[in-house]
Every structure is written in C-alpha cells, then in structure tokens.
BAVEX-336597 format. One record per residue: residue in three letters; residue number from 1; x, y, z of N, C-alpha, C, O in turn. Coordinates in Angstrom, 1 decimal, padded with zeros to 4 digits, always signed. Example, Ala and Ser with C-alpha at 12.3 -4.5 7.8 and 13.67 -1.06 7.14 Angstrom:
BEGIN
@type ALA	seq 1	neast +013.2	nnorth -005.7	nup +007.8	caeast +012.3	canorth -004.5	caup +007.8	ceast +013.2	cnorth -003.3	cup +007.8	oeast +014.2	onorth -003.3	oup +008.5;
@type SER	seq 2	neast +012.8	nnorth -002.2	nup +007.1	caeast +013.7	canorth -001.1	caup +007.1	ceast +012.9	cnorth +000.0	cup +007.9	oeast +013.4	onorth +001.1	oup +008.0;
***
This chain:
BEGIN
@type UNK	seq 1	neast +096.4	nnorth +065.2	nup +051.6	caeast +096.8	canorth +065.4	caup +050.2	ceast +095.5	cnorth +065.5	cup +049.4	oeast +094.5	onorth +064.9	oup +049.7;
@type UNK	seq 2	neast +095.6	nnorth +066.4	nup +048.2	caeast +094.6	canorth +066.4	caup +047.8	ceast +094.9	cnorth +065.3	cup +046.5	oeast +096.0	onorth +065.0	oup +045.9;
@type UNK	seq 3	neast +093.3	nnorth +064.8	nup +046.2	caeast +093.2	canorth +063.5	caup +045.0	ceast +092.7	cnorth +063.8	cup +044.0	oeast +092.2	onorth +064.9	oup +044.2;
@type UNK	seq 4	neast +092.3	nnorth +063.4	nup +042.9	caeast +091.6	canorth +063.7	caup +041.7	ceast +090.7	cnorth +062.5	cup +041.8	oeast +091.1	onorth +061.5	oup +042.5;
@type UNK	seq 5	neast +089.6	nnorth +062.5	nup +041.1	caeast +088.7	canorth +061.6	caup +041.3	ceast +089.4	cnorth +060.4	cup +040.4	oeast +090.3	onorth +060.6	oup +039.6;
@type UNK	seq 6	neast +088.7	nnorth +058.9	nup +040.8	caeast +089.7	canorth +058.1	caup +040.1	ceast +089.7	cnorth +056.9	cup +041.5	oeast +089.3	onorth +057.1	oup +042.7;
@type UNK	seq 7	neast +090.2	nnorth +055.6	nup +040.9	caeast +090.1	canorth +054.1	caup +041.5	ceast +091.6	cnorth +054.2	cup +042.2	oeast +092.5	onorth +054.5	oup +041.5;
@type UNK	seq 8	neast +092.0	nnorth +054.0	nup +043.3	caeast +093.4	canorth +053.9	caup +044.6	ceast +093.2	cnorth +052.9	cup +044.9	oeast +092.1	onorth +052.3	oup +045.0;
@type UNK	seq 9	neast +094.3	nnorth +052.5	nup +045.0	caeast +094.7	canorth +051.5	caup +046.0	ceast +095.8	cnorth +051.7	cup +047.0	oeast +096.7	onorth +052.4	oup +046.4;
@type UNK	seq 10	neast +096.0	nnorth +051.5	nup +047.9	caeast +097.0	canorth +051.3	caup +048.9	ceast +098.0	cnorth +050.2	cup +049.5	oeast +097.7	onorth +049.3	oup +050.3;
@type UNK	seq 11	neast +099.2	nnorth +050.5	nup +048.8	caeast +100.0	canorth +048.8	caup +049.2	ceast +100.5	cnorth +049.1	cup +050.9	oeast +100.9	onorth +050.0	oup +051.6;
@type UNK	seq 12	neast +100.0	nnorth +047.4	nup +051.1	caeast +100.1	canorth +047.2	caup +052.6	ceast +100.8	cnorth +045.6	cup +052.6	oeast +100.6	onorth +044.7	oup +053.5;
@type UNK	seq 13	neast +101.5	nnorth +045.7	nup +051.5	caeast +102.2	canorth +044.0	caup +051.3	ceast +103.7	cnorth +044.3	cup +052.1	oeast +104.3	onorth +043.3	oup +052.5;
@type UNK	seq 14	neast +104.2	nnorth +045.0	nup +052.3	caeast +105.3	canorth +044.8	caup +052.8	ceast +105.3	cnorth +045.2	cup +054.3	oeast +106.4	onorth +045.4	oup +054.8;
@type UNK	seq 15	neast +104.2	nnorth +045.5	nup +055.1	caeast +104.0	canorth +046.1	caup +056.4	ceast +104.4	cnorth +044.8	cup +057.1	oeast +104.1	onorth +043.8	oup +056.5;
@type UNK	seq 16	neast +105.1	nnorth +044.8	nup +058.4	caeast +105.3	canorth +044.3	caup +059.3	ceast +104.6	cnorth +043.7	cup +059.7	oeast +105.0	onorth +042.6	oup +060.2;
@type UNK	seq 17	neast +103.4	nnorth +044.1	nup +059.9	caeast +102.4	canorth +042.9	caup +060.6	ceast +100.7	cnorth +042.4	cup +059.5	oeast +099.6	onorth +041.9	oup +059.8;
@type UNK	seq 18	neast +101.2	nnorth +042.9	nup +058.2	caeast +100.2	canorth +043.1	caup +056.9	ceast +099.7	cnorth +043.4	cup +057.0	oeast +099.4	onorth +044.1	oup +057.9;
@type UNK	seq 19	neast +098.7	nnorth +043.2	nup +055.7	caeast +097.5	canorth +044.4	caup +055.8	ceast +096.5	cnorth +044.3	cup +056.3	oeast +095.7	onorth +045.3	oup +056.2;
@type UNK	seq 20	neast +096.2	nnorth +043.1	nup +057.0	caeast +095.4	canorth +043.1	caup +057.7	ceast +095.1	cnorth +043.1	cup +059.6	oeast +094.3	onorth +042.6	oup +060.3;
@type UNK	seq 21	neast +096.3	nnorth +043.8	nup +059.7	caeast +096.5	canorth +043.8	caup +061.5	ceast +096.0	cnorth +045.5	cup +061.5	oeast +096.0	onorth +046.5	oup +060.8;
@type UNK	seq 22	neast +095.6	nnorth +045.1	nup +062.9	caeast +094.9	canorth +046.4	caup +063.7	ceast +096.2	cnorth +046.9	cup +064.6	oeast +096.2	onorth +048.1	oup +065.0;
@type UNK	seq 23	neast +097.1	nnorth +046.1	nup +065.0	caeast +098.2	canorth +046.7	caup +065.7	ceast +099.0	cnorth +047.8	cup +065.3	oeast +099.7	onorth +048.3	oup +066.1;
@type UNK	seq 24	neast +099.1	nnorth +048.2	nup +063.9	caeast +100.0	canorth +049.0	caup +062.9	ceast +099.9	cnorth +049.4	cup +061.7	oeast +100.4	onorth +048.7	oup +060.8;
@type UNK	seq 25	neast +099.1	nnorth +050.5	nup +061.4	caeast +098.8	canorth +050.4	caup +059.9	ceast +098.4	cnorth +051.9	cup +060.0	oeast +098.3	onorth +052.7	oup +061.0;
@type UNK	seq 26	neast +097.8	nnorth +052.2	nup +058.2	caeast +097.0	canorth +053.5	caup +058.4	ceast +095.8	cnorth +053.7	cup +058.3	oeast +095.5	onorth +052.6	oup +057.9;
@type UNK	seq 27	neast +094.5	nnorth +054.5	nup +058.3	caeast +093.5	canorth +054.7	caup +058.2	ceast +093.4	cnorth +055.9	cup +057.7	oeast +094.1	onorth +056.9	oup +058.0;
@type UNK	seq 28	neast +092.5	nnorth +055.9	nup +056.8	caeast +092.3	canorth +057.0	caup +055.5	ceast +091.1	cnorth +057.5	cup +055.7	oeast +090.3	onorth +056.9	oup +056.4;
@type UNK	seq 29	neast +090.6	nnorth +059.0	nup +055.1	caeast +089.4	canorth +059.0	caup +054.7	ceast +089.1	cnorth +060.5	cup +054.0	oeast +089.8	onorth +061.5	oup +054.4;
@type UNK	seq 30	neast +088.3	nnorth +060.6	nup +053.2	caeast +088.5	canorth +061.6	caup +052.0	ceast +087.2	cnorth +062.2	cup +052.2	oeast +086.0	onorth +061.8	oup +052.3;
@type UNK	seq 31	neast +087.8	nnorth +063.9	nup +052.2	caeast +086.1	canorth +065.3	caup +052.3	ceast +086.3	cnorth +065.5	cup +050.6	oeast +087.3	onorth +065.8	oup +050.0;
@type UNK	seq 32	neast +085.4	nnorth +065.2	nup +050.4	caeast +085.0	canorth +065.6	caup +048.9	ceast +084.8	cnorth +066.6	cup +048.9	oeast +084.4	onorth +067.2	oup +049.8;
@type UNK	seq 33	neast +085.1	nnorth +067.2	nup +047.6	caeast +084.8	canorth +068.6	caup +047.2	ceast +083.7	cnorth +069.0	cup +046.6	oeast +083.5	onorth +070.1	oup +046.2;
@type UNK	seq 34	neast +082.8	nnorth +068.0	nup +046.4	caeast +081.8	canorth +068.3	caup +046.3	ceast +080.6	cnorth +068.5	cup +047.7	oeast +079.4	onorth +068.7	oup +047.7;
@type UNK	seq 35	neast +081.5	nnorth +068.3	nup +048.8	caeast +080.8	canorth +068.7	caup +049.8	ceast +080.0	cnorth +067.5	cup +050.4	oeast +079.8	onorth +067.6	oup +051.6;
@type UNK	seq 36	neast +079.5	nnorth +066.3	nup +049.8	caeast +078.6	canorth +065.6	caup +049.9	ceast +079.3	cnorth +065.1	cup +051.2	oeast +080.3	onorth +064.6	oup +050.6;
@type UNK	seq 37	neast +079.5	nnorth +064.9	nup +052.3	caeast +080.4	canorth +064.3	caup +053.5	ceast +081.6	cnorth +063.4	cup +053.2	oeast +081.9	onorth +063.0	oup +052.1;
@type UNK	seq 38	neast +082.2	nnorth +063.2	nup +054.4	caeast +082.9	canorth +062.1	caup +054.4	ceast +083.2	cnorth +060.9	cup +053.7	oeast +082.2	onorth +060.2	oup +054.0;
@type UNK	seq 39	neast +083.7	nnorth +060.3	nup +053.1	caeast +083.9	canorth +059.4	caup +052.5	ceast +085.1	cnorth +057.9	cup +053.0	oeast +086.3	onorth +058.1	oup +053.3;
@type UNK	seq 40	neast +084.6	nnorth +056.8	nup +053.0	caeast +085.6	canorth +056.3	caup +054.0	ceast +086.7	cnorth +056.0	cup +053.2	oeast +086.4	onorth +056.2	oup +052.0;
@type UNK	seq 41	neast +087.9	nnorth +055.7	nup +053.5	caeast +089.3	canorth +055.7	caup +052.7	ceast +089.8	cnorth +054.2	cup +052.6	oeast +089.5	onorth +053.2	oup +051.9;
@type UNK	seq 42	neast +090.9	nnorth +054.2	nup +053.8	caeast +091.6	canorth +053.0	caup +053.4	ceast +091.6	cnorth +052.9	cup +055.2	oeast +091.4	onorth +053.7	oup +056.1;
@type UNK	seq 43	neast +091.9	nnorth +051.1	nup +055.3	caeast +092.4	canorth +050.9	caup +056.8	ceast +092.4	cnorth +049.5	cup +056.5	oeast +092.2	onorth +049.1	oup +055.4;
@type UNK	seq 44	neast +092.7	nnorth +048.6	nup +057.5	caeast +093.3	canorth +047.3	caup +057.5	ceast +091.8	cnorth +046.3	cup +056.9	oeast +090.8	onorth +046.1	oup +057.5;
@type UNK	seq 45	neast +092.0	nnorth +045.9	nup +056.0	caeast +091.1	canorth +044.8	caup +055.2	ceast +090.1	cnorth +045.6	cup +054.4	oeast +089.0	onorth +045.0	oup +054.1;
@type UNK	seq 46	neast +090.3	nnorth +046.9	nup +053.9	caeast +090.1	canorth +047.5	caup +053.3	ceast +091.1	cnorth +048.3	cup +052.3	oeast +090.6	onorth +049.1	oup +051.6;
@type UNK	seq 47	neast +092.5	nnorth +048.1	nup +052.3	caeast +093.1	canorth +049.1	caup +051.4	ceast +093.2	cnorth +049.2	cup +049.7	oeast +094.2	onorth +049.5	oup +049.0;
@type UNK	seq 48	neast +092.0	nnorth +048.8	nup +049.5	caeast +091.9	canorth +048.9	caup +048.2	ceast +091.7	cnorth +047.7	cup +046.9	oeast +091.5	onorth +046.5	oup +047.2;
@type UNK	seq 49	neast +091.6	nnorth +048.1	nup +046.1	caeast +091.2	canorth +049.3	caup +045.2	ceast +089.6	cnorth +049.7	cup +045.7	oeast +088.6	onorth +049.0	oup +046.0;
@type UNK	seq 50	neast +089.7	nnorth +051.3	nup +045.5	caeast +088.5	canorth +051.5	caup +045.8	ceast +088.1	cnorth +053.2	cup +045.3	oeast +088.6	onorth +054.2	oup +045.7;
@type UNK	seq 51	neast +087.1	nnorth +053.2	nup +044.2	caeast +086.8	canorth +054.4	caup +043.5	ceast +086.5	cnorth +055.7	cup +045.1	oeast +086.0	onorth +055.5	oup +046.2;
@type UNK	seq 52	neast +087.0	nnorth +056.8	nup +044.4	caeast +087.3	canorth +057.6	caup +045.4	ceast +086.6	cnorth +058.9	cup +044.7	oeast +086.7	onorth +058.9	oup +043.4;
@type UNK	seq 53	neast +086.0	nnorth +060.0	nup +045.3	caeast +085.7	canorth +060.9	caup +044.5	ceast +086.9	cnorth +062.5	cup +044.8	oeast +087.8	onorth +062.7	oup +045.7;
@type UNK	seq 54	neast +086.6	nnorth +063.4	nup +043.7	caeast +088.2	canorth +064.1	caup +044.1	ceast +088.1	cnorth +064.9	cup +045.3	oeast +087.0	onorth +065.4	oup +045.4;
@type UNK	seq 55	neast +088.8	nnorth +065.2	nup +046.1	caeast +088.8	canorth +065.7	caup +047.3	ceast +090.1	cnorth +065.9	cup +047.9	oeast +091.2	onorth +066.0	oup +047.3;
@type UNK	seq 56	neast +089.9	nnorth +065.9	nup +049.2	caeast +091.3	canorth +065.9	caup +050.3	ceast +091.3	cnorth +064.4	cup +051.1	oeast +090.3	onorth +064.1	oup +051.7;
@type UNK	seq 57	neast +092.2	nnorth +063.7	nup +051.2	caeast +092.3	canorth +062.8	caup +052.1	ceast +093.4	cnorth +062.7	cup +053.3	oeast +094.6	onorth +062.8	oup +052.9;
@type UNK	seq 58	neast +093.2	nnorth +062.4	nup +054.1	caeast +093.4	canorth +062.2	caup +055.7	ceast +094.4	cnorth +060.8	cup +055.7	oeast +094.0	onorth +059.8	oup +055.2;
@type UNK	seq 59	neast +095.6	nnorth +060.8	nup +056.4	caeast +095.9	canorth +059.3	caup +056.7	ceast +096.4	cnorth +059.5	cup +057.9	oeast +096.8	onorth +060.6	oup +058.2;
@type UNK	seq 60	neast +096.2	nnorth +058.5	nup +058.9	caeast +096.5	canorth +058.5	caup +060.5	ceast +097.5	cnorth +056.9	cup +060.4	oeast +097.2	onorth +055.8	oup +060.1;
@type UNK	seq 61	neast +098.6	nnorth +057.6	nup +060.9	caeast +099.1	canorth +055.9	caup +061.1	ceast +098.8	cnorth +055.5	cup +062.5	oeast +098.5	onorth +056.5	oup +063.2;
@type UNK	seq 62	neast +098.7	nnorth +054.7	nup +062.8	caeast +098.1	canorth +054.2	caup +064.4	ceast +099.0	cnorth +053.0	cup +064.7	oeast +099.6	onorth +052.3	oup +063.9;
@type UNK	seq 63	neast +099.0	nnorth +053.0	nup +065.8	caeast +099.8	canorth +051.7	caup +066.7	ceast +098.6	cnorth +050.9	cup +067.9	oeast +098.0	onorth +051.7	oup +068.7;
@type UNK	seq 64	neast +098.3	nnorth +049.8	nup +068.0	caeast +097.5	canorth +049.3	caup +068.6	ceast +097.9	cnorth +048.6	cup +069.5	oeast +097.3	onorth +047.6	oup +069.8;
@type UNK	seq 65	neast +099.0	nnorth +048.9	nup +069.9	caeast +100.2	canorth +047.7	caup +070.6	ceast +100.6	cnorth +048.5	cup +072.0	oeast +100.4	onorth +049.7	oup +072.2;
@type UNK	seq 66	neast +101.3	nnorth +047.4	nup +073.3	caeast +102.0	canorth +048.3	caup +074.5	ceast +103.2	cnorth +047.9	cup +073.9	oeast +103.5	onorth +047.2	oup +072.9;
@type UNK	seq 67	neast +104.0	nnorth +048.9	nup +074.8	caeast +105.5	canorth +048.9	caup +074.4	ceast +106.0	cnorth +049.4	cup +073.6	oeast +105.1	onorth +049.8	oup +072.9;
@type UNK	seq 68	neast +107.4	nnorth +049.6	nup +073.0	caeast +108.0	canorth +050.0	caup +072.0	ceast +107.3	cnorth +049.2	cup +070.7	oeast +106.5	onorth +048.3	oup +070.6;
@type UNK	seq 69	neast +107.9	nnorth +050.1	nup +069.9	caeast +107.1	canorth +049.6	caup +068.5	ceast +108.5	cnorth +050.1	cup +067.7	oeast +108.6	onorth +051.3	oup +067.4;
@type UNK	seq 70	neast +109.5	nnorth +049.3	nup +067.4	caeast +110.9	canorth +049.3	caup +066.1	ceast +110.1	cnorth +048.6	cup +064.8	oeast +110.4	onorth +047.4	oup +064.4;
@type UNK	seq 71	neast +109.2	nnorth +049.5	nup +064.4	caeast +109.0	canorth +049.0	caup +063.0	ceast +109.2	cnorth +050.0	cup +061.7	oeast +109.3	onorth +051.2	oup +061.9;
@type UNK	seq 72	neast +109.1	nnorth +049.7	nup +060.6	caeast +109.2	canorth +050.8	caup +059.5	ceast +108.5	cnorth +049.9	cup +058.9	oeast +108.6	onorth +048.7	oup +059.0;
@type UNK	seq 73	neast +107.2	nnorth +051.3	nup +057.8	caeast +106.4	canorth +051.1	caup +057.0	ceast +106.2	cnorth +052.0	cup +055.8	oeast +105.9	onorth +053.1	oup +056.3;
@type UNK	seq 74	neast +106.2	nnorth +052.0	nup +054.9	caeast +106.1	canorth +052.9	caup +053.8	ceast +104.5	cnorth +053.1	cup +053.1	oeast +104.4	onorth +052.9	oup +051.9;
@type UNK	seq 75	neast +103.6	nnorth +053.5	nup +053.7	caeast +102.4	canorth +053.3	caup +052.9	ceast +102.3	cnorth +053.8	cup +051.4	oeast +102.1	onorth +055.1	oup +051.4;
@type UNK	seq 76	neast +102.3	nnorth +053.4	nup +050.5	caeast +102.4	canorth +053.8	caup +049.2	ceast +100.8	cnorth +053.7	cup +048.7	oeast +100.1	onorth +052.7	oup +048.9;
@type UNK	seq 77	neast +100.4	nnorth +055.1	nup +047.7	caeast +099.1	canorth +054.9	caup +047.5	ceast +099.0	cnorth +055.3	cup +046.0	oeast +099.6	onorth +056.2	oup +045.4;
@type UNK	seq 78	neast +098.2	nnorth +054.4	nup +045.5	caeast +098.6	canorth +054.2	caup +043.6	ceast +097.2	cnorth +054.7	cup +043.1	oeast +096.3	onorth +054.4	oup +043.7;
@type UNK	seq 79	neast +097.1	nnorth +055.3	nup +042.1	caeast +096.2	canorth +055.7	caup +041.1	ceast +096.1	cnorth +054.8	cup +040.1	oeast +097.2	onorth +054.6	oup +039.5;
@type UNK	seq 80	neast +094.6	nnorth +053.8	nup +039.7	caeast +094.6	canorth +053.2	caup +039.3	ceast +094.2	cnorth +053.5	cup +038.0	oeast +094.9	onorth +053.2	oup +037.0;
@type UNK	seq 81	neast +093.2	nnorth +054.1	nup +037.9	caeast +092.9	canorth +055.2	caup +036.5	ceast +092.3	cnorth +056.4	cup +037.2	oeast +091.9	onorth +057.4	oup +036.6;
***
C-alpha cells in the first residue's frame, strides 16, 4: 500500500501470541519514493511508532511454528500525524 510521509504505528495488542512473538506476526518494510533504498517497517518488538518516509510498503504475515496454526489476527496500522 502506498503511505504518505508521517509517524505509524501498528497494533499488535490483540495478536495471539503478542507483539512480541516470532511464531506469528507481520513484517513490514517501505521503498521510498524518493528512491533513497529500503527502509525497515514494522516486525515483532518493533511495531511502532515509527516516522516513515512516503512510499510503498510491504507486509508479510509469517508463521514460525510446525503444525496447524487456527489463529486470527487483524494487523491494523494507524497514522499518527
């Protein structure tokens, strides 16, 4: 999705294993449009707040777990100004 430049955060309070497990969550990361590279996003003990420049950003949900995985997560991501 593309962002406008501006402070995000990412709610990870209601995830199943919170926000700070590597077993289930998302990882983010934003190509600026000003070309300058990569920029890192969001991921577990990082999701925010965190000034972002405007661009396109990336989210990967990941599972780090064997076996079935019956979970639901909603990653919700907020514009702070």
């Amino acid at each position: 999705m593309h962002l406008d430049a501006g402070t995000y955060t990412m709610d990870s309070t209601e995830w199943p294993f919170g926000g700070t497990s590597w077993l289930f969550g998302v990882q983010a990361s934003l190509t600026p449009d000003d070309g300058s590279g990569s920029q890192d996003g969001f991921g577990p003990t990082n999701y925010g707040p965190k000034p972002l420049k405007a661009g396109t950003l990336q989210c990967n949900i990941f599972v780090n777990t064997t076996g079935e995985v019956d979970k639901t997560f909603t990653p919700r991501l907020y514009k702070i100004d």
